[in-house]
C-alpha positions as CSV (number, residue, x, y, z in Angstrom):
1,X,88.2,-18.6,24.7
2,X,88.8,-15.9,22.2
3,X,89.2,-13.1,24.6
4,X,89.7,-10.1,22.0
5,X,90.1,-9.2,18.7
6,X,91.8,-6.8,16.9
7,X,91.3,-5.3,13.0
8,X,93.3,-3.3,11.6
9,X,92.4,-2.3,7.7
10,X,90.9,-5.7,6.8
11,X,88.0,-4.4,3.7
12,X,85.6,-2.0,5.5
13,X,87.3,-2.1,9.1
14,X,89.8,0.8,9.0
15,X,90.1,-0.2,13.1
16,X,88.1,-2.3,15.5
17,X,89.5,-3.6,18.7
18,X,86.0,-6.2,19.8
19,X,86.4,-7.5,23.3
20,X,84.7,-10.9,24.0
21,X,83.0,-12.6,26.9
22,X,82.0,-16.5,27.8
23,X,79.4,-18.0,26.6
24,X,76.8,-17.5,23.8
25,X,77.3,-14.4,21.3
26,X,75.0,-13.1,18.5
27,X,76.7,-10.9,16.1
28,X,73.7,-9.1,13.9
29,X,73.4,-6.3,11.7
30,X,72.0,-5.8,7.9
31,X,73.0,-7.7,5.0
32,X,76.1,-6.3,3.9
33,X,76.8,-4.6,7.2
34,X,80.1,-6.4,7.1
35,X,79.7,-9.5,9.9
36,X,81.6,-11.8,7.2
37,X,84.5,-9.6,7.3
38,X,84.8,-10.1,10.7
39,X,84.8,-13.9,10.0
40,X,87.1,-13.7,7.2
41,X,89.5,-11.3,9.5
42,X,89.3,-14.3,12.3
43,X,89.7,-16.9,10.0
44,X,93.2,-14.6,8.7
45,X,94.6,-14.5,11.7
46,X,93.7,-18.4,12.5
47,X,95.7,-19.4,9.7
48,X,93.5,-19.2,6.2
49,X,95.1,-18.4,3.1
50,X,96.0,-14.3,2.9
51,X,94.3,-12.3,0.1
52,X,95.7,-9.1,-0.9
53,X,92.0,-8.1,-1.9
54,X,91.5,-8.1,2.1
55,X,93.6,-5.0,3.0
56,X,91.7,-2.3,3.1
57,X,91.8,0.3,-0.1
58,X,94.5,3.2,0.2
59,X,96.2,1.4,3.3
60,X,99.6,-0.4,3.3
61,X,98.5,-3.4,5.1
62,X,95.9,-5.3,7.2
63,X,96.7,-6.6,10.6
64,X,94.2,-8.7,12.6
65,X,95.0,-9.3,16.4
66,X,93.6,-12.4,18.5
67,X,94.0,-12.8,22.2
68,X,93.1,-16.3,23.8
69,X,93.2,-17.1,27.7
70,X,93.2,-20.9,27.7
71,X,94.2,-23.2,30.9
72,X,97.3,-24.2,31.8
73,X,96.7,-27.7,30.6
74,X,95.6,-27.1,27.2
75,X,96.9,-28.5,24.3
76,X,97.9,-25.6,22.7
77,X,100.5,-25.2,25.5
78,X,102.2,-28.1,25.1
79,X,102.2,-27.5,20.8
80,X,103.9,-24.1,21.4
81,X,106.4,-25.8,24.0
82,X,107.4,-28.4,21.5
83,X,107.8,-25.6,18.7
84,X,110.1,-23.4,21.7
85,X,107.7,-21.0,21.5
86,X,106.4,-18.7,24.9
87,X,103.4,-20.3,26.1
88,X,102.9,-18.8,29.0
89,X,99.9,-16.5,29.9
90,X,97.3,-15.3,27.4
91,X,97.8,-16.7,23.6
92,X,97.9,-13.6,21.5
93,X,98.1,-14.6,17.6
94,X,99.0,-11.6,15.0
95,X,98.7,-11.6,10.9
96,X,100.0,-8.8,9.1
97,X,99.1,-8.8,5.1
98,X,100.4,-6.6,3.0
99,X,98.9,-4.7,-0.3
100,X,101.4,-6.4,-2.2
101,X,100.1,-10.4,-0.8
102,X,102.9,-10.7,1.6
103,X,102.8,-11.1,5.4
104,X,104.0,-12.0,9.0
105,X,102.8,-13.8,11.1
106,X,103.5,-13.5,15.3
107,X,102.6,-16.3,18.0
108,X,102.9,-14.7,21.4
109,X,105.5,-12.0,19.3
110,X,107.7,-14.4,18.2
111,X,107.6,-14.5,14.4
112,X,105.7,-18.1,13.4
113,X,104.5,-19.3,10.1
114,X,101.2,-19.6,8.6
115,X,101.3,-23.5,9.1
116,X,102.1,-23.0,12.7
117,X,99.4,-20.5,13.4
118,X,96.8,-23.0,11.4
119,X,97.7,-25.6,13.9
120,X,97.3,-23.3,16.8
121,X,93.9,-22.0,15.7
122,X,92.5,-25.2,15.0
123,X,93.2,-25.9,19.0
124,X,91.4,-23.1,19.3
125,X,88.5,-22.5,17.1
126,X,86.2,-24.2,15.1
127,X,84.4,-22.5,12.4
128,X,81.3,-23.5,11.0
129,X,80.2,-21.2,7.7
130,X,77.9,-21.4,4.4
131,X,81.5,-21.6,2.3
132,X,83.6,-23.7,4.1
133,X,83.4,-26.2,7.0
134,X,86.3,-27.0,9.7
135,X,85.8,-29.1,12.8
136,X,83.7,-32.0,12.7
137,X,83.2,-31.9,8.7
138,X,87.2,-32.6,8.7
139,X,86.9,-36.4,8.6
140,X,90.4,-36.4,10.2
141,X,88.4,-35.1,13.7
142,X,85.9,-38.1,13.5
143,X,88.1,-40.6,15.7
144,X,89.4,-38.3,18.2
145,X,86.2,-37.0,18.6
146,X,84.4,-40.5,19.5
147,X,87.2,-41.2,21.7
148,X,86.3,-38.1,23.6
149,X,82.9,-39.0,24.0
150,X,84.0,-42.8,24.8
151,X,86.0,-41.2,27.6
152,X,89.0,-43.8,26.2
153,X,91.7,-41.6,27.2
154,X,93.5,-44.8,29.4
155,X,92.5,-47.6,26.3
156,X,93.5,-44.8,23.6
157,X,97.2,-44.6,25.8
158,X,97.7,-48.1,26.3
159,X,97.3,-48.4,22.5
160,X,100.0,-46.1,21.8
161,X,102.0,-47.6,24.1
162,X,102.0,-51.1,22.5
163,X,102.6,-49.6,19.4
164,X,105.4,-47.8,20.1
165,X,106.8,-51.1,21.9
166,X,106.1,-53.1,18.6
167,X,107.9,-50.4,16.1
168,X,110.5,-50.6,18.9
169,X,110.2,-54.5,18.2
170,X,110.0,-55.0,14.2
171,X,113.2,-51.9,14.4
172,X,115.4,-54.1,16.5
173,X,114.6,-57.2,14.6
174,X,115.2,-55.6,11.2
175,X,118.0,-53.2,12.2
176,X,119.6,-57.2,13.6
177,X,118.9,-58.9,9.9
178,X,120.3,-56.2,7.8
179,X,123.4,-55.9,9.9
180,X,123.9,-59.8,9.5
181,X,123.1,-59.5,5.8
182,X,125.7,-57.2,5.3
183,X,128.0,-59.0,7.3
184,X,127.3,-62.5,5.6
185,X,128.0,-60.7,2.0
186,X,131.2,-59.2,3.3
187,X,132.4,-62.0,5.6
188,X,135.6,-62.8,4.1
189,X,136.6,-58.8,4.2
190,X,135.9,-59.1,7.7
191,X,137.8,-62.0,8.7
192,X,140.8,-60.6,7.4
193,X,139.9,-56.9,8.2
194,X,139.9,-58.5,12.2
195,X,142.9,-60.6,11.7
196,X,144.7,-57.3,11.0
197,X,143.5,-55.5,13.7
198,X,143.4,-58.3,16.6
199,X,147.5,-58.7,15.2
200,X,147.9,-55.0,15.7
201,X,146.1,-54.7,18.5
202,X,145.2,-50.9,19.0
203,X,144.4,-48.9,21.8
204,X,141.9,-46.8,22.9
205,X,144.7,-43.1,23.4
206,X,147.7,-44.6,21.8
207,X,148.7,-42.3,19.3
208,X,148.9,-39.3,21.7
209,X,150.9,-41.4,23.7
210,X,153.3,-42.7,21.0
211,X,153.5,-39.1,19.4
212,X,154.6,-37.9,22.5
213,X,157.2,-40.8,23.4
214,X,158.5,-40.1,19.4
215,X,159.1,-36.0,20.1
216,X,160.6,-37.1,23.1
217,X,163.2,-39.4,21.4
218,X,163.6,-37.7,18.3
219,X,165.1,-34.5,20.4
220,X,167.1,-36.6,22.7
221,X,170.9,-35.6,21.5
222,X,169.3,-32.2,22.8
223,X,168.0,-33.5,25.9
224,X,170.9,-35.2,26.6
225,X,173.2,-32.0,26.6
226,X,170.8,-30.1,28.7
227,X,170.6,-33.2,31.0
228,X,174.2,-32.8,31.1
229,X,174.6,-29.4,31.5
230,X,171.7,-29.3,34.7
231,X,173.9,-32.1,36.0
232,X,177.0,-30.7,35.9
233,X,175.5,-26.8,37.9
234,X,174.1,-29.9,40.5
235,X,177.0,-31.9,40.7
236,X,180.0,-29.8,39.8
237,X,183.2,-29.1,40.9
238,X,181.6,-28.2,44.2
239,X,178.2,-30.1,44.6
240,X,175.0,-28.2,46.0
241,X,174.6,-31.0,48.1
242,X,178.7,-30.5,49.6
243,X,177.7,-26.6,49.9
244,X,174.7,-27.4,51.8
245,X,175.9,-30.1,54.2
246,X,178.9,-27.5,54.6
247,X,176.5,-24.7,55.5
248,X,174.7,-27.1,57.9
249,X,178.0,-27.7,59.6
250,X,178.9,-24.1,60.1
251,X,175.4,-23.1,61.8
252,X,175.2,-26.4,64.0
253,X,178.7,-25.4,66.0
254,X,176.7,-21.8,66.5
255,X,172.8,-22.8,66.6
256,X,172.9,-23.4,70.7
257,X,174.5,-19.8,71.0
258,X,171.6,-18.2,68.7
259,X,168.9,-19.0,70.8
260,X,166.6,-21.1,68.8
261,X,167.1,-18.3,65.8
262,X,169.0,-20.1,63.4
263,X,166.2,-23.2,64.1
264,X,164.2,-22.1,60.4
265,X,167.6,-21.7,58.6
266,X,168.8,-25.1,59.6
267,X,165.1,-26.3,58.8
268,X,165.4,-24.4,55.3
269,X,168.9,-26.3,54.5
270,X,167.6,-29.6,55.3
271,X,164.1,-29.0,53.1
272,X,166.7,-27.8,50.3
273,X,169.3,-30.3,50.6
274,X,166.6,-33.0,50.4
275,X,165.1,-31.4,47.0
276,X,168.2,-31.1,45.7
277,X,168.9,-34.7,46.0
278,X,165.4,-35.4,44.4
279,X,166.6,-33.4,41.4
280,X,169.8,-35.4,41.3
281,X,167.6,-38.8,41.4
282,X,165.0,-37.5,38.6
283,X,167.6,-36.3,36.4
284,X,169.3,-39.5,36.4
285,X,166.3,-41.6,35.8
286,X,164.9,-39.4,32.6
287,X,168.9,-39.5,31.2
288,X,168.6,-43.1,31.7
289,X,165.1,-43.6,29.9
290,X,166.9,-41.7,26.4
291,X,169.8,-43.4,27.0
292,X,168.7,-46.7,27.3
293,X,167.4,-48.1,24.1
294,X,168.7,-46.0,20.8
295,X,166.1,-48.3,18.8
296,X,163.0,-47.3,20.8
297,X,162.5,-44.7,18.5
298,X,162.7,-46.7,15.4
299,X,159.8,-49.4,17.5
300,X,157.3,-46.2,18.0
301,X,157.9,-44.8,14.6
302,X,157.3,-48.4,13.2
303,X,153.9,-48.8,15.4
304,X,152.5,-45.4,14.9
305,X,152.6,-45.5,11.1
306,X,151.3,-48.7,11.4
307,X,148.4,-47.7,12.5
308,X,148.2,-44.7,10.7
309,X,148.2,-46.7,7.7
310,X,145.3,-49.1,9.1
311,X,143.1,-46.1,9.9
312,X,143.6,-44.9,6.5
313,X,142.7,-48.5,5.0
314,X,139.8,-48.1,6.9
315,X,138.9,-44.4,6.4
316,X,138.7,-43.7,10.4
317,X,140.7,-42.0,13.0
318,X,143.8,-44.0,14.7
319,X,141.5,-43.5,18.1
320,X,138.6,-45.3,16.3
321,X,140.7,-48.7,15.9
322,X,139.9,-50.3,18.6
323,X,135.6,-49.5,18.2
324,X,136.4,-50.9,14.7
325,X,137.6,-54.1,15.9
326,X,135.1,-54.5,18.3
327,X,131.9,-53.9,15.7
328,X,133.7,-55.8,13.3
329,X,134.0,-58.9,15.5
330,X,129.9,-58.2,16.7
331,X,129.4,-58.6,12.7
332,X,131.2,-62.0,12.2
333,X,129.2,-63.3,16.0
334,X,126.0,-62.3,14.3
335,X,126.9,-64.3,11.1
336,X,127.8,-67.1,13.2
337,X,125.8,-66.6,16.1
338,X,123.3,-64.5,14.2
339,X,119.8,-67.7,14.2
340,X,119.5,-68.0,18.0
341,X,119.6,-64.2,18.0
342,X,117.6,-63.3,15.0
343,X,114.9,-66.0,16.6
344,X,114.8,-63.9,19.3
345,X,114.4,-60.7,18.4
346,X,111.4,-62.4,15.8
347,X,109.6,-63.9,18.7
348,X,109.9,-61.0,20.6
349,X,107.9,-58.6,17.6
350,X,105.5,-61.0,16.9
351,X,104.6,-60.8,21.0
352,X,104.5,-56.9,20.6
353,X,101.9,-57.6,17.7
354,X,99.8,-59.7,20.0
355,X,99.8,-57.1,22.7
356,X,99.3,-54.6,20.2
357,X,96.2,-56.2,18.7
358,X,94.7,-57.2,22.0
359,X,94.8,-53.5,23.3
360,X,93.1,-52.1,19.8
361,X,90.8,-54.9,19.8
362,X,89.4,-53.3,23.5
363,X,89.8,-49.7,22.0
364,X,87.9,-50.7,18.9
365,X,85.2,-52.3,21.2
366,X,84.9,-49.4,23.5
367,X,84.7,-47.5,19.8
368,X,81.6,-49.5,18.6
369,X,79.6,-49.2,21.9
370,X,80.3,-45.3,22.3
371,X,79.4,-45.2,18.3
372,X,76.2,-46.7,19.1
373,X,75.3,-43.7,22.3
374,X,76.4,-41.1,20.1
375,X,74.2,-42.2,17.3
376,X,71.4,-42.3,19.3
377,X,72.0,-39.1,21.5
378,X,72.4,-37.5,17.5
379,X,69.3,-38.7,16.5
380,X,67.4,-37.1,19.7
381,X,69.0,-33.7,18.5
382,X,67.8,-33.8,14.9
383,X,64.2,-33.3,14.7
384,X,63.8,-30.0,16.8
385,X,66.6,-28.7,14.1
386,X,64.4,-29.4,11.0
387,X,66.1,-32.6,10.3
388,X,63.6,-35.1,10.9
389,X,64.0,-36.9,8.3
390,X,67.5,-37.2,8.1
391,X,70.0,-40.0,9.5
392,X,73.7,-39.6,11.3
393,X,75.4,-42.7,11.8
394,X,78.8,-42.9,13.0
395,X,80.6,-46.0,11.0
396,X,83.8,-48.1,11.9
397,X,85.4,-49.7,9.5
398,X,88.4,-52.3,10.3
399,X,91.5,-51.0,8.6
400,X,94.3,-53.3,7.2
401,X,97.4,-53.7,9.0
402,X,100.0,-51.4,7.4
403,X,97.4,-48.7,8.2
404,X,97.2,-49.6,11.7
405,X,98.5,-47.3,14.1
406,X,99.2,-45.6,17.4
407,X,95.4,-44.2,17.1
408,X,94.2,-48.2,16.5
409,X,92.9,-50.7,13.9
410,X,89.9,-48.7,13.1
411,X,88.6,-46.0,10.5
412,X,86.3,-43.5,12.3
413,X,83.7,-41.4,9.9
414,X,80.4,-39.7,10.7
415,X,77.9,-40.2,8.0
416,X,74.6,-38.8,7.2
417,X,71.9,-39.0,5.1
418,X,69.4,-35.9,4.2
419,X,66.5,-37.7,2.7
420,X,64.7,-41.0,2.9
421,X,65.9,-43.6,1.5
422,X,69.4,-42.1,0.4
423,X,72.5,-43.8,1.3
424,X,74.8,-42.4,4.0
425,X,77.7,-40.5,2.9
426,X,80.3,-38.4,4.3
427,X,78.7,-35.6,6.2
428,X,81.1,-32.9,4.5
429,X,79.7,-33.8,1.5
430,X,76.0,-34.9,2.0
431,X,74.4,-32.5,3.7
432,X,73.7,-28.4,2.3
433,X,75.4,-25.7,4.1
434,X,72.8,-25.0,6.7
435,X,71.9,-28.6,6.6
436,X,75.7,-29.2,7.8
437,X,75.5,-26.3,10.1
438,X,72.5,-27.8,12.0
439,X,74.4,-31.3,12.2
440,X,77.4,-29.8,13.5
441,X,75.3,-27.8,15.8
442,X,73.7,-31.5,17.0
443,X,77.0,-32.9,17.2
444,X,78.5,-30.4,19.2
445,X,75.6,-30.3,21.7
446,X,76.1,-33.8,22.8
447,X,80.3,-34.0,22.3
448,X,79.9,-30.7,24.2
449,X,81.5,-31.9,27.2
450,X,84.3,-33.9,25.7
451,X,87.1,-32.2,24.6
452,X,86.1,-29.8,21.4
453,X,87.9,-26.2,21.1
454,X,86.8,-23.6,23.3
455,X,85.4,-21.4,21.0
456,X,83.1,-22.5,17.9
457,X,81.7,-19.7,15.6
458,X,78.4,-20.7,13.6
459,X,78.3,-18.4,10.5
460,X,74.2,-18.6,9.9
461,X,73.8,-21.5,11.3
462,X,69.8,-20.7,11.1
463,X,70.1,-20.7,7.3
464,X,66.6,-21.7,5.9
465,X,65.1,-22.0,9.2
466,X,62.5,-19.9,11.5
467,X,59.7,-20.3,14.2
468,X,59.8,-23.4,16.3
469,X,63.0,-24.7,14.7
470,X,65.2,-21.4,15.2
471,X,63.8,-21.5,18.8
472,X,65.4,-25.0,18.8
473,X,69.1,-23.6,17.3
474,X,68.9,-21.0,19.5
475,X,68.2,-23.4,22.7
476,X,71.1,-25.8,21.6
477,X,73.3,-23.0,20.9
478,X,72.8,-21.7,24.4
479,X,73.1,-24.9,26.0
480,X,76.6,-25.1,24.5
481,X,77.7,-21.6,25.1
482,X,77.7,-23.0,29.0
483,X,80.4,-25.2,28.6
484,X,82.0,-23.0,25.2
485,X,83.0,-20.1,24.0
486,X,80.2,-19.9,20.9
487,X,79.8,-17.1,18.5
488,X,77.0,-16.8,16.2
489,X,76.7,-14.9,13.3
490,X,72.9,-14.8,12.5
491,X,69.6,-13.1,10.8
492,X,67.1,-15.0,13.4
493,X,65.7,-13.2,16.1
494,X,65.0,-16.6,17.7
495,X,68.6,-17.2,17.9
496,X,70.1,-13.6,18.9
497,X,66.9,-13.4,21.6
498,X,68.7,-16.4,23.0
499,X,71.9,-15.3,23.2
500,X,73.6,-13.9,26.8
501,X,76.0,-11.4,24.7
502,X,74.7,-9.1,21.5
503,X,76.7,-7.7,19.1
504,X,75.4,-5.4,16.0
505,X,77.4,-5.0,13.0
506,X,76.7,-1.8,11.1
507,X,78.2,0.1,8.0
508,X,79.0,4.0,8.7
509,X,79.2,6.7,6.0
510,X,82.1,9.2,6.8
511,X,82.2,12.0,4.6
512,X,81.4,11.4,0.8
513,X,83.4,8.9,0.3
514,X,84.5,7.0,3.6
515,X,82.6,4.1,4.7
516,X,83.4,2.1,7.5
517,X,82.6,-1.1,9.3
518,X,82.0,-0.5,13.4
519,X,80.7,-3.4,16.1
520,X,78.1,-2.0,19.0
521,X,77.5,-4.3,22.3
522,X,74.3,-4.1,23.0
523,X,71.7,-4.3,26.0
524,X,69.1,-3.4,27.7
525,X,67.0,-1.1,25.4
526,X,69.5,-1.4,22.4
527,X,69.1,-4.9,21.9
528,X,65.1,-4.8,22.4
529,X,65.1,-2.5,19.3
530,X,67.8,-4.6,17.1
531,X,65.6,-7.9,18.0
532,X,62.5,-5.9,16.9
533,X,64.5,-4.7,14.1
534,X,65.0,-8.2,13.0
535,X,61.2,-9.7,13.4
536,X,59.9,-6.3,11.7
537,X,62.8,-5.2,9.3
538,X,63.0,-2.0,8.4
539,X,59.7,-0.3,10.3
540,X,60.1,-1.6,13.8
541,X,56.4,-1.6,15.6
542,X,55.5,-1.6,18.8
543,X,54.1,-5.4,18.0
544,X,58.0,-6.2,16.9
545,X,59.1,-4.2,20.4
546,X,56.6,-7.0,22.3
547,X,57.8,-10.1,20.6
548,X,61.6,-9.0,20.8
549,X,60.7,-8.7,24.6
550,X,58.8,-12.0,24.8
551,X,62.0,-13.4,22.9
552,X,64.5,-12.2,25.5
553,X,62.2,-13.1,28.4
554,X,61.8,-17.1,26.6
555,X,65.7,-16.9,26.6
556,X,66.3,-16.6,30.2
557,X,63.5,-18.8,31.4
């Protein structure tokens, strides 16, 4: 629910900070008092296209302010997750707009953009005015909407489900025949593109390895002097080894004399005389390896340009070789191998497409038997409203297949018709703009309960109405403000009497030249006088006082 708002320099509002309850809310006040600046300051903030004619006269810029607490599982939540976006605690949504037409725009202050914030307000709120209609009159809303009332959440998922596993399906079959395709056109490339590399026969690290064995012999005069030269300080003209059995000799004829203290110097001498005969051992064995074969270096320079030269052919790196060979060869199997294969993967889409259609075919039935309740739940709501002689009908029309979809086989669109014997047409269009007003009203009543934003805002929904059928909007509107957030801005005292929060909008002078919009709560005595205000105009009589009274009392009964 829209827990506050903030307006800062929007027209007549130089600052208003409006804090919000549950439930239903009348906003009054006199023509011109300003209650459509507050609408066009919510609809700002909710995305709607900035007009630099809405900051205020003399000020830099506007900035409106809206706070939502939602639950934890709304979809809002998940929509700000996805976009990496905070979406924890209370959803606060800020739009500044300059003087000069530009502006920011915040989502939980962290800088969003004006399509984001459209998206997260129309999770939010639906707005229902005289000039423009959102919500229900968005034929795009028509579909989820019955599903909601269908309660098809499980058929609507298992839909999705087997079309995602048949996209999977006709991908893998397609992705399959345009690999064999090319391959088939380029067979003869390929064949002797694999005969090359099968010959050559790369592998997966070689070049590091064959770099390093080529540094290795292309140094080895070098290493073979310093070989030398270690060998010779090892092995001299008097060995380490000599020395050290020499030194073992000495301290054995004096060890039993010393008491055990020579015991770690003897150890030390053997550790050493062992390491140094490992050092003797490895430096033979390396000055064998250079020694050994003066063409080795030849054979790794011949095999590393070799490849080097085929990577180039083939515009990859020497480590991507041996991938190469390996999807070249799966390109030749699926020319030769390619039928069995490509039957396969055919049989297996058209069985997606079956599954597919059988699970729409049960969504689409639930569709036509929840279309048929909500028609006739509709047509219950319409008379009390002043629509008696109009029709709603909700109509299904089978769509071909490359529109089908992960929503179904099915177009949904609510249709109406104002006068007898006038066709039905889309509701957005038929009816006037209190007739649509009512008719969203009707339809919100009964899809209350089944999954519409939490907080709807009628802008005069009572437009042409009074008496018995104003009593009837007000009802409905109650009725829905106990399962949503519904704010109403409207000249009937029928409606406002019925209403469990009041708000009056008024215009105040400051000074000679200062004018300024300012929002009241009101209760108790207050709202008595703005009800009898509103049945008397500008006199209020002690009659108005007693039927603003017998207003309120009707609304609580």
């Amino acid at each position: 629910m829209l827990a506050r708002l903030s307006i800062r320099d929007v027209v007549l509002v130089d600052q208003l900070d409006l804090a919000l309850e549950p439930g239903f809310a009348a906003l009054t006040g006199e023509t011109g008092a300003g209650k459509s600046i507050l609408l066009d300051a919510l609809g700002l903030v909710l995305g709607a296209r900035g007009d630099a004619k809405l900051v205020r006269h003399g000020s830099a810029q506007a900035v409106v302010t809206a706070s939502f607490e939602v639950a934890d599982d709304h979809p809002v939540r998940a929509l700000l997750r996805e976009r990496g976006l905070d979406s924890d605690g209370p959803i606060i949504i800020r739009r500044a707009l300059g003087a000069d037409g530009r502006g920011r725009a915040f989502v939980n202050d962290q800088p969003a953009t004006v399509a984001l914030l459209r998206e997260v307000g129309d999770l939010l709120v639906e707005i229902q005015g005289q000039a423009e209609q959102h919500g229900l009159a968005d034929t795009a809303t028509h579909r989820p909407a019955l599903d909601a009332f269908a309660g098809a959440g499980e058929a609507l998922a298992a839909v999705r489900g087997a079309f995602a596993d048949w996209r999977a399906a006709i991908e893998a079959r397609d992705a399959f025949a345009a690999m064999a395709n090319r391959a088939a056109a380029d067979e003869e490339y390929l064949r002797h593109a694999l005969v090359e590399l099968e010959a050559l026969d790369p592998k997966p690290g070689e070049e590091a390895l064959l770099q390093s064995e080529r540094q290795l012999l292309m140094n080895r005069e070098r290493l073979v002097e310093g070989l030398n030269g270690a060998m010779g300080e090892i092995a001299g003209a008097r060995p380490v080894e000599a020395a050290l059995r020499g030194a073992r000799r000495h301290l054995d004829r004096i060890a039993a004399k010393a008491g055990g203290a020579l015991d770690p110097v003897i150890a030390a001498l053997d550790r050493a005389a062992i390491e140094v005969a490992e050092t003797v051992r490895l430096l033979e064995r390396v000055g064998a390896s250079i020694e050994g074969d003066t063409a080795r270096l030849q054979t790794v320079d011949d095999r590393l340009f070799a490849l080097r030269d085929l990577a180039r052919k083939h515009r990859v790196e020497v480590g991507a070789l041996a991938a190469l060979r390996q999807d070249i060869a799966a390109r030749l199997a699926a020319i030769t191998d390619g039928s069995a294969e490509r039957a396969r993967l055919e049989k297996r889409a058209a069985e997606a497409r079956t599954a597919y259609v059988a699970r729409a075919d049960a969504l689409a039935a639930a569709r036509k038997a929840a279309a048929a309740a909500l028609d006739k739940a509709i047509a219950k709501e319409l008379p009390p409203l002043k629509l008696e002689k109009a029709r709603f009908a909700t109509r299904l029309e089978a769509l071909p297949e490359a529109e089908w979809s992960a929503e179904g086989r099915d177009r949904v669109a609510f249709e109406v018709s104002t006068n007898p014997g006038a066709p039905l047409g889309p509701i957005g269009r038929i009816a006037s703009g209190g007739e649509l007003a009512r008719f969203m009203l009707a339809l919100k009543v009964v899809l209350a309960r089944s999954g519409s934003a939490p907080t709807l805002v009628f802008d005069e929904v009572d437009s042409g109405i009074g008496g018995a059928t104003a009593a009837a909007v007000g009802e409905r509107l109650a009725r829905l403000g106990r399962t949503v957030q519904v704010l109403v801005v409207t000249h009937s005292p029928q409606v406002a009497a019925r209403a469990a929060h009041h708000y009056r909008v008024e215009k105040q002078v400051k000074g000679a030249s200062k004018t300024a919009t300012r929002v009241e709560t009101l209760a108790g005595t207050k709202r008595r006088e703005e009800i009898a205000r509103m049945l008397a105009g500008a006199a209020v009589t002690d009659e108005a006082r007693s039927a603003a009274d017998a207003l309120m009392a009707g609304g609580k009964a």
